[in-house]
C-alpha positions in Angstrom: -8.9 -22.7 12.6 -5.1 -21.8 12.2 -4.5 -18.5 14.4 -3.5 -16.5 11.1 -7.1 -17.1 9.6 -8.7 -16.1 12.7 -7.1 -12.8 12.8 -7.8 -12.7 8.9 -11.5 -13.2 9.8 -11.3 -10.5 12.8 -9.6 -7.8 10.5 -12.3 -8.1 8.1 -15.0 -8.1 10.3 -13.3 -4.8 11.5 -13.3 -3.9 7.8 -17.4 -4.2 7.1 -18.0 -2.7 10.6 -16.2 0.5 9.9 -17.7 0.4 6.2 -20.9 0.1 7.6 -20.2 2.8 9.7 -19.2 5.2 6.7 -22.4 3.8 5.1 -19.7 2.9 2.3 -20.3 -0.1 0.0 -19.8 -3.3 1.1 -16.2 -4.4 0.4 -15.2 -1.3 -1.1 -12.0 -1.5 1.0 -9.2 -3.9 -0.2 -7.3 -5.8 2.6 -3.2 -5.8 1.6 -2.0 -8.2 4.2 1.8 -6.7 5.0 4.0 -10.0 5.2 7.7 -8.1 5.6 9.7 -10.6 7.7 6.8 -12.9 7.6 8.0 -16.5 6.5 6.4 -18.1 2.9 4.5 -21.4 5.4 2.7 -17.9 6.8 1.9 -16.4 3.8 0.8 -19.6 2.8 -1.6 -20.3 5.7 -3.0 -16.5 4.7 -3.6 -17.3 1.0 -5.7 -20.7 2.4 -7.9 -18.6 4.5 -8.9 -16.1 1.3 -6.4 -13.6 1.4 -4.4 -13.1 -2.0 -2.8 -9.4 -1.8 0.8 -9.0 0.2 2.9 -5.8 0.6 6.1 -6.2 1.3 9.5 -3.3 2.7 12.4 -5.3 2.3 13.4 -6.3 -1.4 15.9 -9.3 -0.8 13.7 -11.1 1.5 10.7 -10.1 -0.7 12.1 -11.7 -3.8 13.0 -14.9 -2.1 9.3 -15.6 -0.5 7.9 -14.6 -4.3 9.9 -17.2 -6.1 9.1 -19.7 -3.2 5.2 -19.0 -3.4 5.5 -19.1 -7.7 2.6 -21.7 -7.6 -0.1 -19.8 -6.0 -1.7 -16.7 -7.8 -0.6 -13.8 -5.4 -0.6 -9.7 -6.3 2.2 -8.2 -4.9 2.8 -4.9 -3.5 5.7 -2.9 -2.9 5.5 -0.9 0.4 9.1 0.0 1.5 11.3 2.9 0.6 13.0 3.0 -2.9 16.7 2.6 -3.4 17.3 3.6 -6.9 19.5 0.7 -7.5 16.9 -1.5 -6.9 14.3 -0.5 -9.2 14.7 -3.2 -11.6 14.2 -5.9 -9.5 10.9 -3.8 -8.1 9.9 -3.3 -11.6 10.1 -7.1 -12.8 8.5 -8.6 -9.8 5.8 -6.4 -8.3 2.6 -5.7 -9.3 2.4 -2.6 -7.2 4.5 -0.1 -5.6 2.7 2.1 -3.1 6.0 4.5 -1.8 6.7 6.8 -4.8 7.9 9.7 -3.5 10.4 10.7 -6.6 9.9 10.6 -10.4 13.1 9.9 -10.7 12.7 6.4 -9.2 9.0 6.3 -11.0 11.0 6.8 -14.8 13.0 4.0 -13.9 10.9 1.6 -12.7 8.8 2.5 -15.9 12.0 2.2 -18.0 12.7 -1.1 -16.4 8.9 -2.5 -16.6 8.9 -5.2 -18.2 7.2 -5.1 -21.6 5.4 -8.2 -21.4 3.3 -6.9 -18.2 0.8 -4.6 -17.6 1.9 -1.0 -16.7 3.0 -0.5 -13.1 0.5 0.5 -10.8 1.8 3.2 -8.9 0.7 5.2 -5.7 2.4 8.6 -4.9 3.7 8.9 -1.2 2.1 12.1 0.4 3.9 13.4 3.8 0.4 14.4 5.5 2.0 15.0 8.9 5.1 17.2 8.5 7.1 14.5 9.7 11.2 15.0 8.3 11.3 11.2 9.4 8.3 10.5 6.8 8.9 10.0 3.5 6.6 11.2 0.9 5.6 14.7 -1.3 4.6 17.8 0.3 0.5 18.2 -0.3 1.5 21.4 -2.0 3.7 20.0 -4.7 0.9 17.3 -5.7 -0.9 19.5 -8.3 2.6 20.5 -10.6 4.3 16.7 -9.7 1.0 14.6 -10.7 1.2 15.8 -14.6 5.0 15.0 -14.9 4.1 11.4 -13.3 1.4 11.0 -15.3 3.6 11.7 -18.5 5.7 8.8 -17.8 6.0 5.5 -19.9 5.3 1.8 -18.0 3.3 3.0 -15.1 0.0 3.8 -14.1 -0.7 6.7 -11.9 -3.7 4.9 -9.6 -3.6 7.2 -6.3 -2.5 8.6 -3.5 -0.5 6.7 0.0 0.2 8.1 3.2 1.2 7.0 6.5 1.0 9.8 9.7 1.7 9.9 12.5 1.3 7.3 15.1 -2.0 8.3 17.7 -4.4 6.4 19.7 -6.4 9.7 19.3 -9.4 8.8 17.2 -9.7 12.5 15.7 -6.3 13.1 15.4 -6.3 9.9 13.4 -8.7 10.8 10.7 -7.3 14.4 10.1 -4.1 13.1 7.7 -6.2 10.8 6.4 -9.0 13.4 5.8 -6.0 15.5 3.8 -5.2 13.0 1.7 -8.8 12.0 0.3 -9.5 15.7 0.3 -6.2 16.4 -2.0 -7.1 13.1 -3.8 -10.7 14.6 -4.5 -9.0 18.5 -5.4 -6.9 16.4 -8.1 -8.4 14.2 -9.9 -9.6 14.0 -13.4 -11.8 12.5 -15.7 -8.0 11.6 -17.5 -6.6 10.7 -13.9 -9.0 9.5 -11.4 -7.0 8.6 -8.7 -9.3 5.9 -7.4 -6.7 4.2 -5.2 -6.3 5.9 -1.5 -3.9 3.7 0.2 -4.0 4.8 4.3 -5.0 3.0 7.2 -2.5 0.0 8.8 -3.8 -2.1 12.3 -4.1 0.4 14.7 -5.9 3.0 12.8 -7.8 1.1 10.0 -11.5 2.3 11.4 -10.4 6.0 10.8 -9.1 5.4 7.5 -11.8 3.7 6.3 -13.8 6.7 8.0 -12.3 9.2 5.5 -12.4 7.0 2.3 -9.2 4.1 2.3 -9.9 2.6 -0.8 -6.5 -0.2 0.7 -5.7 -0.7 4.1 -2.3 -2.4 4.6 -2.2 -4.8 7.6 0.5 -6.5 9.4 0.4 -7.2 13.0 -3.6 -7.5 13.3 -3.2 -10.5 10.7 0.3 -12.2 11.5 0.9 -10.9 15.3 3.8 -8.6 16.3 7.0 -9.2 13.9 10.2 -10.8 13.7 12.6 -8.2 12.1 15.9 -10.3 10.8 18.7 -7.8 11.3 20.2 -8.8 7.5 17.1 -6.8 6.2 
């Protein structure tokens, strides 16, 4: 057993234990296995032992592993900040994009969808902790922004992504991610469910499942601490 599916098979077992603990569904919570600076061979190895959904940050690097893993049938998610002149590339490639924290970089990457796929699947950034350094929409804003996302063309408004601040505090964990299903749960619509919460990375995945992670986007539990390349 390769060390990257035996860390695949500990995350999930993490996974069903704190679903169990929630008394949630079984498997209710999708694992997105974050690969940034994680070579294709690894990916690879992950997609043998089951796993077939990878986030990515960096763009360049991102678009180099997808052309190199063309043959297997992976979903892939954009996780990193937006640069506004890389929106087409995001649009083309990806089959989500979890960080939108600005409609103007949503019009364009509806603009630049391309026709022939399915709408984008979108997730708006929310800044639950008040961090400047955090990207994301004030809670407050949610309920005026959601109706001019939800007007665009190419994408599809699916739910709501945060990520707090770090804590090894098991309460202080769950509060952000308590705000965001509660905001979720304020907002949504028979027209606009929101259905996706995206929360909840290695160190705090239990919590978020806790308060209702729908995806929990893992990186270090599944490929072991990272190699950052200094070109990204």
């Amino acid at each position: 057993m390769s060390s990257i599916k035996q860390r695949l098979t500990r995350v999930r077992q993490r996974i069903e234990q704190a679903e169990r603990q929630a008394e949630r569904t079984p498997a209710s919570t999708i694992l997105l296995a974050v690969s940034k600076t994680r070579t294709a061979d690894e990916i690879r190895a992950a997609f043998a032992a089951g796993q077939t959904a990878f986030g990515e940050n960096y763009l360049q690097d991102a678009l180099e592993k997808i052309d190199a893993l063309a043959d297997l049938k992976l979903e892939w998610h954009f996780i990193g900040r937006i640069q506004s002149n890389k929106t087409k590339p995001i649009a083309e490639n990806f089959d989500w994009v979890h960080s939108i924290a600005s409609l103007k970089h949503a019009r364009r990457l509806g603009e630049q969808r391309p026709p022939e796929r399915p709408p984008l699947k979108i997730c708006i950034q929310v800044n639950t902790s008040g961090e400047a350094s955090k990207g994301g929409h004030e809670p407050e804003q949610l309920p005026e922004l959601l109706k001019a996302y939800q007007a665009l063309p190419g994408i599809e408004v699916v739910g709501l992504m945060t990520i707090p601040a770090l804590t090894d505090d098991a309460a202080a964990q769950r509060r952000p991610f308590r705000l965001l299903r509660n905001l979720r749960d304020t907002l949504r619509s028979d027209a606009l469910p929101l259905e996706t919460l995206s929360m909840g990375m290695s160190g705090d995945l239990e919590a978020a499942i806790l308060e209702g992670a729908t995806i929990v986007r893992i990186g270090t539990a599944i490929f072991g601490p990272r190699q950052y390349n200094s070109t990204n």
